[in-house]
Every structure is written in structure tokens, then in C-alpha cells.
C-alpha positions as a Python dict, from the first residue, in 0.01 Angstrom:
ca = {
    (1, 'X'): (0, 0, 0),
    (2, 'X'): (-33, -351, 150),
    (3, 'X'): (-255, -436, 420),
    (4, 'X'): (-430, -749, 619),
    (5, 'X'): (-777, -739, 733),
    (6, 'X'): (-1010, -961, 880),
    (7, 'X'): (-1398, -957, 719),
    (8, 'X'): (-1624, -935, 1012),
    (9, 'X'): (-1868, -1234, 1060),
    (10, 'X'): (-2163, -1008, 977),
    (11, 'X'): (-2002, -866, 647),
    (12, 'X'): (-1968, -1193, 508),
    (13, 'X'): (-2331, -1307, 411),
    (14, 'X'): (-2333, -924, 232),
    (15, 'X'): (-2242, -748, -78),
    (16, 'X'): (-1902, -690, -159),
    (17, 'X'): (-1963, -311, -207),
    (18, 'X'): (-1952, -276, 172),
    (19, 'X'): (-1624, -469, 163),
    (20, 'X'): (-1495, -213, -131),
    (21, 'X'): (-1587, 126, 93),
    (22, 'X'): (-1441, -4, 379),
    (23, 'X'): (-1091, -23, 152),
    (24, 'X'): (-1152, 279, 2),
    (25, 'X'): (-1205, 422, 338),
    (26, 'X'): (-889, 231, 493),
    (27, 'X'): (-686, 398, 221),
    (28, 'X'): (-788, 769, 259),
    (29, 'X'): (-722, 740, 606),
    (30, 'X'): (-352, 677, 501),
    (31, 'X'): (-340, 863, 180),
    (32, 'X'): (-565, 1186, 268),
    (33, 'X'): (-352, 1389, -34),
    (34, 'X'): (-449, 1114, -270),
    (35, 'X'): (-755, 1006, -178),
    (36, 'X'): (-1003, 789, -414),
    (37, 'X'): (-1366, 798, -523),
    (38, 'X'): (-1564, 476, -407),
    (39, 'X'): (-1738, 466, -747),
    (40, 'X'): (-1407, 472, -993),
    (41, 'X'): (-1232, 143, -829),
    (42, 'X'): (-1340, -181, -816),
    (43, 'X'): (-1234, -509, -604),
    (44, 'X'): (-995, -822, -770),
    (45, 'X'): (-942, -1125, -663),
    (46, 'X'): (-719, -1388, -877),
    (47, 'X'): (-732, -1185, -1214),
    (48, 'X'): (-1160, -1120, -1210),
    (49, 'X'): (-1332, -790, -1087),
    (50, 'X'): (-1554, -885, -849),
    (51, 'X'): (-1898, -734, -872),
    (52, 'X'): (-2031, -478, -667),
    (53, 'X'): (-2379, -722, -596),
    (54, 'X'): (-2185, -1056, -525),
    (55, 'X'): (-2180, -1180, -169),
    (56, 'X'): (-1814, -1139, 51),
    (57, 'X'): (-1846, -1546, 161),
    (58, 'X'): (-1913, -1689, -185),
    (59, 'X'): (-1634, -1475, -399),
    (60, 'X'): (-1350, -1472, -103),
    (61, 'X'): (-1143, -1769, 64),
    (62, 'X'): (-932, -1742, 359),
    (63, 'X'): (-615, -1576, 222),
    (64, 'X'): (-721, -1476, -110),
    (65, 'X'): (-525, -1175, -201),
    (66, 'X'): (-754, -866, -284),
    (67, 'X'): (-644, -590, -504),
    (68, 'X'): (-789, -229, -532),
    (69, 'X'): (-785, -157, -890),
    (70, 'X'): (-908, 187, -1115),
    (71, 'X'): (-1258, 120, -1297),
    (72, 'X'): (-1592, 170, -1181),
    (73, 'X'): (-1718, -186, -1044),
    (74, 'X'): (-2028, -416, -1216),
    (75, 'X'): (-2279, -535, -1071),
    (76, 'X'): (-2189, -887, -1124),
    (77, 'X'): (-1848, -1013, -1165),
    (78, 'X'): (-1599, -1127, -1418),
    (79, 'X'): (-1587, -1474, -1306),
    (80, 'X'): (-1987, -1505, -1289),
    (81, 'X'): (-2029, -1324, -1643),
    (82, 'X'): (-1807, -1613, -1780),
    (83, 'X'): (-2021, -1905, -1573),
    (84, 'X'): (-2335, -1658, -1722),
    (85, 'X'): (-2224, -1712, -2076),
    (86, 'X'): (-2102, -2074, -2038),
    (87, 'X'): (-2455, -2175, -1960),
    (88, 'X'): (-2645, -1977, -2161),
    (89, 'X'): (-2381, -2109, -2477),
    (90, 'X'): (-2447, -2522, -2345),
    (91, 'X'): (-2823, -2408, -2337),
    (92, 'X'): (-2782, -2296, -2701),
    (93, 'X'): (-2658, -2601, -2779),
    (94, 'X'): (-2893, -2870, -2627),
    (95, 'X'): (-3155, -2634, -2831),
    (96, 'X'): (-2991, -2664, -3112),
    (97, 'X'): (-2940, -3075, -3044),
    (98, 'X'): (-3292, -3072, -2969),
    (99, 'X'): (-3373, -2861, -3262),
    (100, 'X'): (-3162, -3109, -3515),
    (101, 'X'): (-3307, -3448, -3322),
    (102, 'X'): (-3673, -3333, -3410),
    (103, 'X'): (-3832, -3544, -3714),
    (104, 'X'): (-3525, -3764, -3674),
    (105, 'X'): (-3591, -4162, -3593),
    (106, 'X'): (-3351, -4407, -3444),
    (107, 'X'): (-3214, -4648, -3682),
    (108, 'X'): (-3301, -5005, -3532),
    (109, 'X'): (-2960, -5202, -3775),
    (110, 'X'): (-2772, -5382, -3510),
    (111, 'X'): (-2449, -5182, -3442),
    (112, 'X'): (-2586, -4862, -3562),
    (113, 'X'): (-2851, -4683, -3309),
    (114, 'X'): (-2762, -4332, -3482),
    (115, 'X'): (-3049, -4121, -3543),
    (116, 'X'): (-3141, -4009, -3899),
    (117, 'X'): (-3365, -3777, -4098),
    (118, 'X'): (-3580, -4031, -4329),
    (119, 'X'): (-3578, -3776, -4624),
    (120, 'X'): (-3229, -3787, -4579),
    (121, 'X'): (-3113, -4132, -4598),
    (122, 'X'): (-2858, -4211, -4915),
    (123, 'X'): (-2731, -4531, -4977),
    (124, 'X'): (-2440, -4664, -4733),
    (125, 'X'): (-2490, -4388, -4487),
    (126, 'X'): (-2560, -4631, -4188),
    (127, 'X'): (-2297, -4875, -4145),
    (128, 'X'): (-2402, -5152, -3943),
    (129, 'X'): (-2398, -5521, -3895),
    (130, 'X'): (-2601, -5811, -4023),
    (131, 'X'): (-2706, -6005, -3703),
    (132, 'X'): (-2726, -5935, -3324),
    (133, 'X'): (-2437, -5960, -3128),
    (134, 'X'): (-2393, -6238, -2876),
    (135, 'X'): (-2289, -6252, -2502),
    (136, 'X'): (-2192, -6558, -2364),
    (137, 'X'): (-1992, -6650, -2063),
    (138, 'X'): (-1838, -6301, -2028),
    (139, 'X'): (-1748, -6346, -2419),
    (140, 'X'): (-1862, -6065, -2671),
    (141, 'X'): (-1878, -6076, -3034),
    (142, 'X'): (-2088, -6055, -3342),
    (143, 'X'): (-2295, -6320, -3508),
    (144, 'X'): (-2245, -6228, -3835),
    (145, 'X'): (-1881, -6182, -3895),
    (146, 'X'): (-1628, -6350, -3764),
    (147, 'X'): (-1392, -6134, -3525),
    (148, 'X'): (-1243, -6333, -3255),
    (149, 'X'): (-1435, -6327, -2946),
    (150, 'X'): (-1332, -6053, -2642),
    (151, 'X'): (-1413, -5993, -2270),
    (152, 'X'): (-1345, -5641, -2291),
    (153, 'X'): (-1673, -5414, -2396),
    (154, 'X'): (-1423, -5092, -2553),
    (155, 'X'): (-1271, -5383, -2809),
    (156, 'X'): (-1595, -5499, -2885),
    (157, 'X'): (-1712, -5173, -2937),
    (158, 'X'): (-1396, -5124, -3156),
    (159, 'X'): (-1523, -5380, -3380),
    (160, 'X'): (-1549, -5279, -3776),
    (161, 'X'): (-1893, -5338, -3906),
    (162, 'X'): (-1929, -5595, -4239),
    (163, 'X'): (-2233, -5401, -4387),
    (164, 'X'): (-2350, -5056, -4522),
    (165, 'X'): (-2676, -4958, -4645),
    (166, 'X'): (-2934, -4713, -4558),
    (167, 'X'): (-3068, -4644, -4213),
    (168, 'X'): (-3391, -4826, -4114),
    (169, 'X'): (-3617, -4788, -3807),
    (170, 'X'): (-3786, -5086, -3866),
    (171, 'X'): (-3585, -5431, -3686),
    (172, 'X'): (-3428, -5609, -3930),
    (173, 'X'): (-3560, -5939, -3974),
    (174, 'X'): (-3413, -6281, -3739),
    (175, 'X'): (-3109, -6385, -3859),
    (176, 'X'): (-3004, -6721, -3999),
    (177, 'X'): (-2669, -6808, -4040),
    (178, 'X'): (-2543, -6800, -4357),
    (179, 'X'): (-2452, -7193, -4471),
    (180, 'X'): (-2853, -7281, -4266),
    (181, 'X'): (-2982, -6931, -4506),
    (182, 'X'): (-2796, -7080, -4841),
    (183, 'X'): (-2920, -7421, -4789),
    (184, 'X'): (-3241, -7354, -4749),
    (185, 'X'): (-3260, -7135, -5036),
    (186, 'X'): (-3099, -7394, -5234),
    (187, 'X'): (-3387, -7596, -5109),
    (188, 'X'): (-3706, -7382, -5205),
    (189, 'X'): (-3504, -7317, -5586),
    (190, 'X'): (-3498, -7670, -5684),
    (191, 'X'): (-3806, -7745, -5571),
    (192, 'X'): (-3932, -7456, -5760),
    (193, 'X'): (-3727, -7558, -6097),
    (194, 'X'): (-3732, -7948, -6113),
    (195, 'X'): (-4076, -7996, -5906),
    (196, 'X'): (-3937, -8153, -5605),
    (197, 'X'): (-3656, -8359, -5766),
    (198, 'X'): (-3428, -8283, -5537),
    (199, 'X'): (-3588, -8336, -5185),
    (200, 'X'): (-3642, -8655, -5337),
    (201, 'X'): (-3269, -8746, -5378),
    (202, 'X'): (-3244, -8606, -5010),
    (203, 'X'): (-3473, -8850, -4893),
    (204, 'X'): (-3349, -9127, -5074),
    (205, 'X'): (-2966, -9048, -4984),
    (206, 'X'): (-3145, -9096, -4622),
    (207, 'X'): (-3290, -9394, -4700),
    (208, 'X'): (-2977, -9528, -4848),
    (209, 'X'): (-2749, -9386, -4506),
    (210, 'X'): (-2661, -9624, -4272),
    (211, 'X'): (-2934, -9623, -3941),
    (212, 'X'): (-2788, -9512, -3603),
    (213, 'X'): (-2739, -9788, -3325),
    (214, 'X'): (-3102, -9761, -3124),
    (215, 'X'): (-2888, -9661, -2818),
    (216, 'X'): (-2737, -9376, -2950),
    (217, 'X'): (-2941, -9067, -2991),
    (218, 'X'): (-2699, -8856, -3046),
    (219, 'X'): (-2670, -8871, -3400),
    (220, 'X'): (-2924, -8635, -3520),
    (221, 'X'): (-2917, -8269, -3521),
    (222, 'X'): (-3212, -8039, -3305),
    (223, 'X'): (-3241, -7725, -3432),
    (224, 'X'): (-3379, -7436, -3260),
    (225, 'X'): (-3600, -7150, -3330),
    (226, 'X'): (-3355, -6920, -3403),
    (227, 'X'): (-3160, -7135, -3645),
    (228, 'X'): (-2879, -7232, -3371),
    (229, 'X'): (-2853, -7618, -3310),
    (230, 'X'): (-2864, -7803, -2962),
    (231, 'X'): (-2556, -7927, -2814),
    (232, 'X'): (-2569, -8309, -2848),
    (233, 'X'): (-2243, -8372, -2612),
    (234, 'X'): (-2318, -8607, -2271),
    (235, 'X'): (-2484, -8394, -2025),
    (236, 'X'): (-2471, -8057, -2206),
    (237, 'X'): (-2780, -8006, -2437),
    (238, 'X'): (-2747, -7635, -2426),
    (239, 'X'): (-2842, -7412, -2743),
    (240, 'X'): (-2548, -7257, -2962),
    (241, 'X'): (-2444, -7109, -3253),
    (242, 'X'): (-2197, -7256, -3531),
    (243, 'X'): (-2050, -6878, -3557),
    (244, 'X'): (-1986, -6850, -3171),
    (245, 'X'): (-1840, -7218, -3128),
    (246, 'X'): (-1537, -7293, -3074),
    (247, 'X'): (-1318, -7548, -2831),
    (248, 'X'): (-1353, -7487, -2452),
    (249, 'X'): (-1733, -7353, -2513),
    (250, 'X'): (-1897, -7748, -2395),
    (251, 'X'): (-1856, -7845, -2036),
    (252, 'X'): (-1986, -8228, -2098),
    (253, 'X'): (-1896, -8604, -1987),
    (254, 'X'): (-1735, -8854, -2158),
    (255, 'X'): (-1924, -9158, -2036),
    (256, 'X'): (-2290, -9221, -2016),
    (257, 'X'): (-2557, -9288, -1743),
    (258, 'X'): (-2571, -9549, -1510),
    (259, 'X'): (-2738, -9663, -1151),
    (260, 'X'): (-2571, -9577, -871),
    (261, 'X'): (-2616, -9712, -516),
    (262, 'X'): (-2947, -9608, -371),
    (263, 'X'): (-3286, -9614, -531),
    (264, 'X'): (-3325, -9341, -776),
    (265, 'X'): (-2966, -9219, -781),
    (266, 'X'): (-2790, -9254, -1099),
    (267, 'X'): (-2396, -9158, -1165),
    (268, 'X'): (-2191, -9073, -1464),
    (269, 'X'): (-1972, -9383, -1590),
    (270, 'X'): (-1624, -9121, -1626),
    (271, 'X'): (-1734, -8975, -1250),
    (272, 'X'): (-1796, -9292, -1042),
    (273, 'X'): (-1816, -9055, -737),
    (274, 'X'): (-2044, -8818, -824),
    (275, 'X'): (-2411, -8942, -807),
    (276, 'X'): (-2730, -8779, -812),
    (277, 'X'): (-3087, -8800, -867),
    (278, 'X'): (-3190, -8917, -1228),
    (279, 'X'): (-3331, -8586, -1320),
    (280, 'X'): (-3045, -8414, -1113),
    (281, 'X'): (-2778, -8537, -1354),
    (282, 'X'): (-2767, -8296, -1586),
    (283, 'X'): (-2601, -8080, -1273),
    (284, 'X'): (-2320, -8234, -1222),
    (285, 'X'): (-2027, -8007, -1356),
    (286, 'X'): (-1871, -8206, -1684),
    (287, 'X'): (-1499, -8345, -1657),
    (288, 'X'): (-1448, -8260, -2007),
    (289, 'X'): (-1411, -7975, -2258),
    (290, 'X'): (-1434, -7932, -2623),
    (291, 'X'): (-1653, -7756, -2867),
    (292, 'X'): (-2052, -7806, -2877),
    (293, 'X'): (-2131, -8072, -3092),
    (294, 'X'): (-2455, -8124, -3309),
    (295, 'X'): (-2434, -8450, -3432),
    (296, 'X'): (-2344, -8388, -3766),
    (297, 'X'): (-1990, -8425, -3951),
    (298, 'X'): (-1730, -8540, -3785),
    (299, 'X'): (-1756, -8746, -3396),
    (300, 'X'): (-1705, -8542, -3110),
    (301, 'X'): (-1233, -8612, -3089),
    (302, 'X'): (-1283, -8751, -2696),
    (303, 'X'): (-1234, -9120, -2645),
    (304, 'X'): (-1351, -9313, -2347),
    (305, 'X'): (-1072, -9431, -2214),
    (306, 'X'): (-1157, -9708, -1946),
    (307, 'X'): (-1034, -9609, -1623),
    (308, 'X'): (-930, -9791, -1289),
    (309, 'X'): (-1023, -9676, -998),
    (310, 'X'): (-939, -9757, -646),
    (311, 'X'): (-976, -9544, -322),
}
């Protein structure tokens, strides 16, 4: 028997047994030789039982096909049971989570951030990396080892790390990159084994080294505080790191300094039409690129080409 009914407004906010007498009742009319007991059938809608407690409005669309089916109904329904047990098993689980997570500490080595059980921490369970990463003009990458730097954050996450050890939640000490870490450990060891012998050959190579031209300053390195050297290129001066350097990274000008028409207004020589304020110089955008440069090794690969200009 098929039939199509309309829920009355008032029905809707209440339980669905109301809505399974009056199809009970709709098929005795129709079937008084076979008629059927309200309490041995049950209401289904897309493959659940509905329960006999669950409101008409919250377990019925518009069109939903209901079936009369044998079985005595529940109180709740199929489909709420399952929602019932879903939660209750993702509640299990954050306890559980929680449960495992207590006593644990975070470990602190950059790249790793895992927690772990300090009585259980074996040798080359945390693998991690040996300095902090670096971010730097929408470039990502790590300090330490030498991938080639990325834009994207799911490559850099992709990156392998270059050390294993145990997990630590202390911070690992600053870093110092490795040829600044070797030479001064080089450094302390002979002074420890010949008594100073061989900061004295360092200082009298110096002495021996030809001296810089008095206008040119750019000659000796500045290091920083965290072991990266200052860009010595005309009109950069910003901080970097040897690992992270490489061409395209300097914005800086090939020519120097001069006066400009005006008091206090000064110019670049390579940018004749760009002048500014003497302590405003530094602002104006570069018209070259290249690497950082910090004085030492080989001269920066830019000539200053002498230019003509005529507007």
C-alpha cells in the first residue's frame, strides 16, 4: 500500500510516535482483515528506523519516502545511535590523546616540536635540524643545510632534516655557521697548545697586508650578534647570512654619494635624478643586484661604468 500525506503544522515540533499511529491507523482503515498492532512496527526513512522519541521536523524532509516496517520501534533512532556512538568513540579518543600527552614535554630541536616521554627518549628518536630556519623576502629555507630556497610553505615543510639525536625540551643553543664555528675553534686550540703563537702570526699577516685606501670603508667585515655579517654593498648595509646568500638577494648602487642641488640634498653618482636628504639616502631603491657582500674575498663583479647622460 502506497500513500501521500501531508504532516500537519502542529505534528511537526512532536514525537514521531504520533506520526507512526496515525499510519497504523490509515492502514486499518484500508486493511480491516489485516490489521496491525501500533507497538510491533516501526517508522523508516532512507534505510534507519526512526525512533519512537525523535521529533517529526528534525528526522523528515519534504518528500522523504516513509516506510512501515515489522519490529517494535526504539526510543531513539538508528541514525542517532550511530551519531551516539561516533561521539562517544572521538571522546574516547581525545581521552586517550589526553591520557598519552600527560608527563610528555615538547621537544624545543628546530624542525621537531613532537612531544616525548623523557624516560623514553633513545638515541636518534627526534630527527631534527641544527639551526633555525630563515624567512626572508617570501623565501623559506634552513640555516643549517643547504636545500635550495622555496616560496611555497608544503615544500619547505617537505624538507629532510640533516640531524638525529634525542629529543630535548631545553632550546638548543644560537647557532654559528659552520666555517665562523670551525674557525673559531681553530682559534681557542692553538692558543691553548702553542700559547698564543698563532694569533700572533694573524696579527702579523695583518700587519704585513696591504692598508685600505682611507676612502674606502668597505673593506672590512661587521659581524653581527648572531654570527651573520653586514652587507657592505653601496646603500644596502642590511644583516645576512653566508648560508642564505645568494645573487639577486642585495638591492645596492653602483656609485657613491655626492651633493646634489639644494642645501642638504645629496644624490647617488649611478642615479643623477634621484636626490634626497643626506640621511634619506639609504631609501632610495638600488639600480643594481647581486649577492650581499662582506668585504672579504673576492670584490663585489659590478663595474662603474661612466655614464652620459642627457635629458
Amino acid at each position: 500500500m502506497a500513500t501521500k500525506f501531508v504532516v500537519p503544522k502542529g505534528w511537526r515540533p512532536g514525537p514521531v510516535s504520533k506520526l507512526l499511529a496515525f499510519v497504523v491507523d490509515t492502514y486499518n482503515g484500508k486493511r480491516a482483515g489485516n490489521a496491525l498492532d501500533v507497538a510491533a512496527c516501526h517508522l523508516e526513512v532512507g534505510g534507519f528506523a526512526l525512533g519512537s522519541e525523535e521529533v517529526v521536523e528534525a528526522v523528515l524532509k519534504p518528500r522523504d519516502e516513509v516506510l512501515l516496517r515489522p519490529g517494535a520501534s526504539l526510543a531513539r533512532g538508528e541514525r542517532a545511535l550511530a551519531a551516539a556512538a561516533a561521539e562517544a568513540d572521538a571522546r574516547a579518543r581525545a581521552d586517550a590523546a589526553r591520557r598519552a600527552r600527560e608527563g610528555k614535554v615538547k621537544c624545543l630541536n628546530h624542525g621537531c616540536g613532537t612531544l616525548f616521554d623523557p624516560n623514553d627518549n633513545p638515541a636518534g628518536a627526534c630527527a631534527h635540524h641544527r639551526a633555525p630556519p630563515f624567512v626572508s623576502g617570501g623565501y623559506k629555507g634552513w640555516r643549517c643545510c643547504n636545500p635550495k630556497p622555496t616560496m611555497d610553505w608544503d615544500e619547505f615543510a617537505c624538507y629532510p632534516a640533516c640531524a638525529t639525536g634525542r629529543h630535548s625540551a631545553e632550546p638548543p643553543p644560537p647557532f654559528a655557521p659552520p666555517a665562523e664555528a670551525a674557525k673559531a675553534a681553530a682559534a681557542v686550540e692553538s692558543d691553548d697548545d702553542d700559547g698564543g703563537a698563532a694569533a700572533a702570526a694573524a696579527a702579523a699577516a695583518a700587519a704585513a697586508a696591504p692598508a685600505a685606501p682611507e676612502d674606502d670603508v668597505s673593506l672590512a667585515a661587521v659581524p653581527g650578534d648572531d654570527g651573520d655579517f653586514k652587507c657592505l654593498n653601496n646603500g644596502c648595509g642590511q644583516f645576512f647570512w653566508e648560508e642564505e646568500n645568494f645573487k639577486g638577494r642585495c638591492h645596492f648602487h653602483k656609485g657613491r654619494p655626492e651633493p646634489a642641488r639644494g642645501e642638504g640634498l645629496y644624490r647617488w653618482s649611478c642615479c643623477p635624478s634621484k636626490t634626497a636628504a643626506r640621511d634619506e639616502l639609504r631609501s632610495v631603491p638600488g639600480c643594481e643586484r647581486a649577492a650581499h657582500w662582506r668585504g672579504a674575498g673576492a670584490p663585489r663583479d659590478v663595474a662603474c661604468v661612466p655614464c652620459r647622460w642627457e635629458f
